[in-house]
N, C-alpha and C positions, 0 to 999 in steps of 0.2 A: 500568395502562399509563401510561408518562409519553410528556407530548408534548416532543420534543426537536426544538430552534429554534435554526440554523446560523445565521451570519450569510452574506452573499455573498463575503465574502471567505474565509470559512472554504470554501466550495466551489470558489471561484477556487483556493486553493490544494489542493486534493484533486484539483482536476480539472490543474491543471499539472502537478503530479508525475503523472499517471497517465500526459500526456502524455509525460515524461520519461524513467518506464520504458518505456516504450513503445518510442521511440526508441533507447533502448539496449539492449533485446531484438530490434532490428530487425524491431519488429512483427509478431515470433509470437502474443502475442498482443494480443487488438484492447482499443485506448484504451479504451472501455466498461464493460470487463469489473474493469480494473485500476480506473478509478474507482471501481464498484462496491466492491470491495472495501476501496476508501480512505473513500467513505462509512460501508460496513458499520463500518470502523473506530472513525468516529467517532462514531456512534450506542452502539456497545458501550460507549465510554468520553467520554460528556457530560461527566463530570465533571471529566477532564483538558481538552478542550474549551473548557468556560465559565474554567476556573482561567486558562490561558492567553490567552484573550481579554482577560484583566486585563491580562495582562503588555506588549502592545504592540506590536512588533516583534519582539523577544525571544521571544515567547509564539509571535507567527505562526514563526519560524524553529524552534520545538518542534515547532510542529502540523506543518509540513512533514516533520521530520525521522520523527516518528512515523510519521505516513503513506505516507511514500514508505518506512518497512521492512515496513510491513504489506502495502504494495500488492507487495515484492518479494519476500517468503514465498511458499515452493513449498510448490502445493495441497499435503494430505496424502494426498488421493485420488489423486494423480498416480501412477504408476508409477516404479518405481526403476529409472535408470541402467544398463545391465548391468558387469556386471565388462568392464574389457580384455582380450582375448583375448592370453595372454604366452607364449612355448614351454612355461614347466611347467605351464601349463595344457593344453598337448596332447597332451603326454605321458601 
């Protein structure tokens, strides 16, 4: 098992973007969840993580970028959409 060791800033900015989608799904779902998942993110990939830590500013505006598409992935277990109901579909 390795131990993987965030900095505070690295969750500052997981937990901002969580708040961000958040706000832009009009809080269906809850801030916590979406962190979760931006943590989960970054724990998968330390190695992206530390590399970017190097880079500075630059590096934190990766790690946002990463996290905030992870946190905006739709579960897989979600259910699909239904079709639009159109006339030749009544037909």
């Amino acid at each position: 098992m390795v131990d993987v060791q965030f900095t505070d800033t690295e969750y500052r900015v997981a937990s901002g973007v969580a708040k961000r989608i958040a706000r832009s799904q009009r809080y269906i779902v809850d801030v916590q969840d979406i962190t979760q998942e931006c943590h989960l993110w970054m724990c998968k990939n330390p190695s992206r993580v530390y590399e970017w830590r190097e880079e500075g500013r630059k590096g934190k505006a990766k790690l946002s970028t990463a996290v905030y598409r992870a946190g905006m992935k739709k579960d897989p277990a979600s259910p699909r959409p239904c079709n639009p109901i159109t006339p030749s579909t009544l037909m």
